[in-house]
C-alpha positions as CSV (number, residue, x, y, z in Angstrom):
1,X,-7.0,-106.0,45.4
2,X,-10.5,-105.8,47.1
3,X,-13.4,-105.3,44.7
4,X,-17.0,-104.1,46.6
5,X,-20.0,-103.2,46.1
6,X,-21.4,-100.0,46.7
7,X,-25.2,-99.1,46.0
8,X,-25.6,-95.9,44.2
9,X,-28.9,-94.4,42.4
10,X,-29.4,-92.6,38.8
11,X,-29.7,-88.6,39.2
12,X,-31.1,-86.1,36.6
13,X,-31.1,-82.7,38.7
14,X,-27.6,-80.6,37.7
15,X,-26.1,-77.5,38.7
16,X,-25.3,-76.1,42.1
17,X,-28.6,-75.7,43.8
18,X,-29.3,-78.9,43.1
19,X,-26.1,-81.0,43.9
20,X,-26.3,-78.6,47.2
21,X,-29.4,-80.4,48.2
22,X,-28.3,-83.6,47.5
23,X,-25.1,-82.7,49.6
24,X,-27.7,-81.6,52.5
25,X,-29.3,-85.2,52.5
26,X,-26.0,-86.9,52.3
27,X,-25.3,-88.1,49.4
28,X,-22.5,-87.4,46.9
29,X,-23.0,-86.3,43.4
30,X,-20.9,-88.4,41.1
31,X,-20.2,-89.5,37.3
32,X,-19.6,-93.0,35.8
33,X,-17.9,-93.0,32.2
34,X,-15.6,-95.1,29.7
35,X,-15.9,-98.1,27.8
36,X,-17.4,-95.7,24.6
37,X,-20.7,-95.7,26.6
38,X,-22.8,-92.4,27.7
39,X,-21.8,-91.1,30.9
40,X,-24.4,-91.2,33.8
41,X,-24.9,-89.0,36.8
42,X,-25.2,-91.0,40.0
43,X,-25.4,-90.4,43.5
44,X,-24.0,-92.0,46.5
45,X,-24.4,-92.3,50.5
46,X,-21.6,-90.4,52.2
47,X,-21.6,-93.0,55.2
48,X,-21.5,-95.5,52.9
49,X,-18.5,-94.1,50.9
50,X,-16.6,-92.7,53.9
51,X,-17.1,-96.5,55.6
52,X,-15.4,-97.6,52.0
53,X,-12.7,-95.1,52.1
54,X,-11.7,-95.6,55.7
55,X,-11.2,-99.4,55.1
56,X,-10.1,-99.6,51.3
57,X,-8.1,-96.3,51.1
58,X,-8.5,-93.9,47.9
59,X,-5.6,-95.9,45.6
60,X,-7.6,-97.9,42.3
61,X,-10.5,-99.2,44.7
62,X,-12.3,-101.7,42.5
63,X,-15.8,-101.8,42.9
64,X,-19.5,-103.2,41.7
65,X,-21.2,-100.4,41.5
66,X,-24.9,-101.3,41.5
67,X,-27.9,-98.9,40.0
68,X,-31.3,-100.6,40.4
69,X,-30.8,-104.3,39.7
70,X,-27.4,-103.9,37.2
71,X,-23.9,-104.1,38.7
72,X,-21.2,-102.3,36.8
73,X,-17.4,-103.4,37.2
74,X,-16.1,-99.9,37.7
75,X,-12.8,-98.2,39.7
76,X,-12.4,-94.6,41.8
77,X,-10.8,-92.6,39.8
78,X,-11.1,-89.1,41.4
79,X,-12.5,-87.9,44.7
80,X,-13.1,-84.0,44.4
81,X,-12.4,-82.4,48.5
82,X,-13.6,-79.5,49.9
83,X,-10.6,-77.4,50.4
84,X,-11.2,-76.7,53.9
85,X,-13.4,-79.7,55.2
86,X,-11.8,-82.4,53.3
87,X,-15.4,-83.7,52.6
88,X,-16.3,-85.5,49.5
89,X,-17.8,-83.1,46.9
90,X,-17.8,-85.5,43.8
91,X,-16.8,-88.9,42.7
92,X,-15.2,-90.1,39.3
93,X,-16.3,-94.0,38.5
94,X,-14.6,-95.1,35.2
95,X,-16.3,-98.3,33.7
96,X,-13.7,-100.9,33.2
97,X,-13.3,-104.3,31.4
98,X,-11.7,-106.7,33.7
99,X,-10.0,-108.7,30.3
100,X,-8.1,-105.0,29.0
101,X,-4.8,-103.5,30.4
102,X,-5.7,-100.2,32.5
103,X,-3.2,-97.6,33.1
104,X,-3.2,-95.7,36.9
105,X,-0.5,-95.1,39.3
106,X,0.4,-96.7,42.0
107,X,1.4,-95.6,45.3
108,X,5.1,-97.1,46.3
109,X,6.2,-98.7,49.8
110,X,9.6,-97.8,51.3
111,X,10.6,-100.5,54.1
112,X,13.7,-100.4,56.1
113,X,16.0,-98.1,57.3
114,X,18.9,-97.2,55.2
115,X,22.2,-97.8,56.1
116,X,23.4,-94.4,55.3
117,X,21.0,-93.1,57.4
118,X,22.1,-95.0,60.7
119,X,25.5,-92.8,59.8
120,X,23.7,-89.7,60.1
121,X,22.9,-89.7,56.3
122,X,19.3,-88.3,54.9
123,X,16.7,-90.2,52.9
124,X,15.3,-88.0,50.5
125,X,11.9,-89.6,48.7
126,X,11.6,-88.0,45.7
127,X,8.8,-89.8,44.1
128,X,6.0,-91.7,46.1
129,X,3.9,-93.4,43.4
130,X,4.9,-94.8,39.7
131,X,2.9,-95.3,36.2
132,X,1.5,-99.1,35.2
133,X,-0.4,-100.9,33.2
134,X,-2.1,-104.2,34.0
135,X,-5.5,-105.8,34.3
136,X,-7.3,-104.6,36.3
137,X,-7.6,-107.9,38.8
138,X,-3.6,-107.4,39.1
139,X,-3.3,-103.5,40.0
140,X,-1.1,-103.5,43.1
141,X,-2.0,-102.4,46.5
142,X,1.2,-100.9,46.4
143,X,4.5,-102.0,45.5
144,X,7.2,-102.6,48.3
145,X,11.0,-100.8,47.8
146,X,13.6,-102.6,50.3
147,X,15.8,-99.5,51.1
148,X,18.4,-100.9,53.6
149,X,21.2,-101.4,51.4
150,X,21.4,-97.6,50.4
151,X,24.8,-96.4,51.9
152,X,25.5,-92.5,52.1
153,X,25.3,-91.2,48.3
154,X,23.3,-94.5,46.5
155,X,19.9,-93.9,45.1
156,X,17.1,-96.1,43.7
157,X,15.9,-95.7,40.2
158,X,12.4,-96.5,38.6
159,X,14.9,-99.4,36.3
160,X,15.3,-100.8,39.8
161,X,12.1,-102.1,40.8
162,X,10.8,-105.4,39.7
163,X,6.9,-105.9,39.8
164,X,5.0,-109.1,39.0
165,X,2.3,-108.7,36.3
166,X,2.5,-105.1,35.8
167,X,3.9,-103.1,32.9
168,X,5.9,-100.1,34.5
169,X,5.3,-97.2,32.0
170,X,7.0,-94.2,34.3
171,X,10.6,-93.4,32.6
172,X,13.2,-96.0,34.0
173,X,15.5,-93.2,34.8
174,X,13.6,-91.4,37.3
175,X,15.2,-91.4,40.3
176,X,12.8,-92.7,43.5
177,X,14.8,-91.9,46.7
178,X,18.3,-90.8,47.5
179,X,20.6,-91.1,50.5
180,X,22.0,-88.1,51.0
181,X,24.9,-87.2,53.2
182,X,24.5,-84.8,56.4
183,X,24.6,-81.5,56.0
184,X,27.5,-79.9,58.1
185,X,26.6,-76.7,59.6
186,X,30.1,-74.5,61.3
187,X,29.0,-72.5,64.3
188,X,31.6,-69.9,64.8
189,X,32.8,-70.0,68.2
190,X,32.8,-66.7,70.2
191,X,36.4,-66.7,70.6
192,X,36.8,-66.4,67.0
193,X,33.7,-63.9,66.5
194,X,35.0,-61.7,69.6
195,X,31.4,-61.7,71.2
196,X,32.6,-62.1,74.4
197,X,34.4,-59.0,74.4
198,X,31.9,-56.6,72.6
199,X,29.3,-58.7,75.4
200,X,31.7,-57.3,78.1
201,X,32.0,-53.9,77.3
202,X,27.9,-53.3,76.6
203,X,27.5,-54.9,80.1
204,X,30.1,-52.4,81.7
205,X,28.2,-49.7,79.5
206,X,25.0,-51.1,81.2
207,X,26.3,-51.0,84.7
208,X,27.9,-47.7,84.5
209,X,24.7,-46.5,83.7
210,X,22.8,-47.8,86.1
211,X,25.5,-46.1,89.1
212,X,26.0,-42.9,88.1
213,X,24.3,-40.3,85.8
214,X,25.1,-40.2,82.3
215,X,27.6,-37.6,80.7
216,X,27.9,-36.1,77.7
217,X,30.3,-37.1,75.3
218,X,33.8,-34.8,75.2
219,X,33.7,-33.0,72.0
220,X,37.3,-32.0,70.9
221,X,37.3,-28.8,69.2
222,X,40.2,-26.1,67.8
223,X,41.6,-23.9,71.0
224,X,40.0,-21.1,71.1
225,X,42.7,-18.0,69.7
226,X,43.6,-15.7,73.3
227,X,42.4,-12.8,71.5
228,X,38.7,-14.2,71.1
């Protein structure tokens, strides 16, 4: 797991005016809190962070985060996005002791091709990340799930995956990916539908109309009686 530093600086202005200024001189209003200690408002360099994110990713990046002349062991915890521009509106730091157990959720790995799926099955992922707990020097990049051996019908269970020095907390029953089998769809043909003959007679409608003027449609009625 890479640990880096990243310089950041003590900020006492709140509210939106004044993280709106901060955002117009590019930096990114953030928080560091845990370990029973006062949170503190911080800022960071958006060039430096987006650098970081781009070569780290956003999954349990450990870092030194240094304010003045003290380093503190910390990890991302959140990034908050803009909804539209994806850029970085806040930052979550959550102090961490590297000799306790932390809990966060890793991201999982699916390599291969099923077999089921080179029959014309589907893979279905139904979850992408997982639950642990571990020291923090032993959080995972990501942990790796072999999926080649899944025929048509077989699935992969949290029970299944084995992890060195990490405690899986997610339920062991939850199912991670299925293989399911292809879904059959019957296309009538037009034979059995008739659409070639309803086709044919709205095309000789069409034709007719086209040669000769249109008539009106013979109305049967009762013969009218001699005497009227």
């Amino acid at each position: 797991m890479k640990e880096l530093v990243l310089a950041a600086e003590k900020r006492t202005g709140t509210g939106k005016s004044e993280t709106r200024k901060m955002r117009a001189n590019d930096l990114i209003p953030g928080i560091v809190y845990g370990l029973k200690k006062e949170p503190e408002m911080v800022t960071v360099g958006s060039r430096e962070m987006i650098k970081l994110i781009h070569s780290t990713g956003r999954d349990n990046v450990l870092l030194d985060l240094k304010l003045g002349s003290n380093k503190t062991k910390v990890i991302l915890k959140d990034i908050q996005l803009h909804p539209v521009t994806d850029r970085m509106l806040h930052l979550d730091f959550q102090r961490i002791d590297m000799n306790k157990p932390l809990q966060v959720q890793v991201p999982l790995h699916f390599e291969g091709k099923a077999a089921g799926v080179k029959e014309g099955g589907v893979m279905e992922v139904l979850r992408r990340d997982i639950l642990v707990s571990c020291l923090p020097g032993d959080i995972p990049s990501n942990i790796s799930i072999n999926v080649e051996a899944l025929n048509i019908g077989d699935s992969l269970h949290v029970s299944d995956i084995a992890a060195q020095n990490v405690e899986i907390l997610t339920e062991p029953e939850r199912t991670l990916v299925v293989v399911a089998p292809p879904t059959v769809v019957k296309v009538a043909t037009t034979a059995e539908e008739g659409v070639e003959g309803e086709e044919g007679e709205v095309a000789e409608g069409a034709e007719a109309a086209e040669g000769e003027e249109p008539t009106e449609p013979e109305v049967i009625t009762e013969k009218k009686k001699d005497d009227e």
